[in-house]
N, C-alpha and C positions, 0 to 999 in steps of 0.2 A: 884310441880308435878314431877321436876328433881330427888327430893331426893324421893318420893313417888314410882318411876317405878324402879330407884338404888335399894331401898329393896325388892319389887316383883321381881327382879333379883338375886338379893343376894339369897334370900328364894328359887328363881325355882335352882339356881346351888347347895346350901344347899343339895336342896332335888334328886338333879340328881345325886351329888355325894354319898351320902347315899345311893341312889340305892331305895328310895320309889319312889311308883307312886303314880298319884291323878285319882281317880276314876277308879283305871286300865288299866288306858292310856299308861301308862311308859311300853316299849318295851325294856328288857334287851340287853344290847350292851358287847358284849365280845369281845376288842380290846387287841393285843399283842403287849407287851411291844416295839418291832421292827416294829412294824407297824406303821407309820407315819398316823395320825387322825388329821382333822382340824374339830371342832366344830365349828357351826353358833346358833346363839342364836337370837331369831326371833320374834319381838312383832308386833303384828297386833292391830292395833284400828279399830274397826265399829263402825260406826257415832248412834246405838243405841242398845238396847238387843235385839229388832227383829230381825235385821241386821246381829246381832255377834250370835244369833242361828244359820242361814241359813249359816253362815262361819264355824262353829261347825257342822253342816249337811256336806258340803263339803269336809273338812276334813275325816271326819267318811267315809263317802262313796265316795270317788274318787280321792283326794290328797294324801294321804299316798300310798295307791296303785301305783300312779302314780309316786310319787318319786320315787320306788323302784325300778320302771322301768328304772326309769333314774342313778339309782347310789346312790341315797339319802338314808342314812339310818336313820330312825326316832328313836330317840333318848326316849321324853317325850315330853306331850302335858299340856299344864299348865293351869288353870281358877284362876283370883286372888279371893278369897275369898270374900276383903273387899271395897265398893263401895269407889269411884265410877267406880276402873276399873274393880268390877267384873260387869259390864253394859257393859265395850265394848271393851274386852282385851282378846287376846289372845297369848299367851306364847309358845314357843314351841323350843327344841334342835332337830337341825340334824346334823349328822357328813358326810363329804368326807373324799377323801382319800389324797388333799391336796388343796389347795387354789385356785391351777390351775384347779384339777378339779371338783372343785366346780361350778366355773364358765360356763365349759362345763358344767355340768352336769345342770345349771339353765338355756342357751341358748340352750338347748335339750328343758327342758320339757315346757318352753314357747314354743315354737316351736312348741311342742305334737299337734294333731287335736283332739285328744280326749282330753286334757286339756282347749282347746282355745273354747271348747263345754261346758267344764263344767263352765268354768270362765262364756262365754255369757251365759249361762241356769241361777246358780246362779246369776249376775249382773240384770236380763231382770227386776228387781222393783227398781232399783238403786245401786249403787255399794256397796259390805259388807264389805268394806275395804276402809279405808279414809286415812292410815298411816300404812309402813311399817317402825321397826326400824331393823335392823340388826348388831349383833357383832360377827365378829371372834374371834375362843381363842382355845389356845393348851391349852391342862389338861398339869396342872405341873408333877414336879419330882416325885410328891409324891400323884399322884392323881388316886384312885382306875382304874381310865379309862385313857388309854393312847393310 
């Protein structure tokens, strides 16, 4: 399973640094070379496909929004292709502006009352999320996005 999410990793930064999107999700990021950028790279599991739609609904309609609010800028939104985690995987880059405030900027939007709405609205049939993985990563020297 290690080596299996490795390459659905490898393939969403493939595809973030190319610069495609999947399904038109991918929101171009134009970062200057002197602008300090901390990417977060972010796998969500829900325990089934009904589950990891109504996570896909939330998203679409009130998470992104709501990042933006906080300082998060959304980067790409990822679906693996090939089961079994196109069943209950959700993929997804957002950049800060550094590590530090990454963290404000996640003890913000936990915090949000229109977020802690949207969590309990979505959760009220059980929760759409069983597992969050998280990784920081600067774009290298030579990486379209810095």
């Amino acid at each position: 399973m290690l080596k299996q999410r490795f390459g659905v990793a490898t393939l969403v930064v493939a595809a973030f640094v190319a610069g495609f999107g999947v399904h038109g999700l991918m929101v171009p990021v134009s970062v200057s070379a002197q602008s300090p950028r901390v990417f977060e790279i972010r796998t969500y599991t829900s325990p089934d496909a009904t589950k990891l739609q109504a996570l896909h609904a939330r998203f679409r309609n009130h998470t992104m929004r709501i990042f933006q609010r906080h300082g998060m800028t959304s980067v790409g939104y990822f679906a693996p292709q090939d089961a079994p985690l196109s069943q209950n995987t959700l993929i997804y880059v957002i950049s800060h502006a550094s590590r530090e405030q990454a963290k404000k900027n996640w003890d913000e939007f936990r915090a949000d009352p229109e977020w802690q709405k949207v969590a309990a609205d979505s959760n009220v049939n059980g929760n759409v999320v069983t597992k969050v993985d998280s990784v920081f990563a600067d774009a290298t020297d030579y990486s379209p996005l810095k």
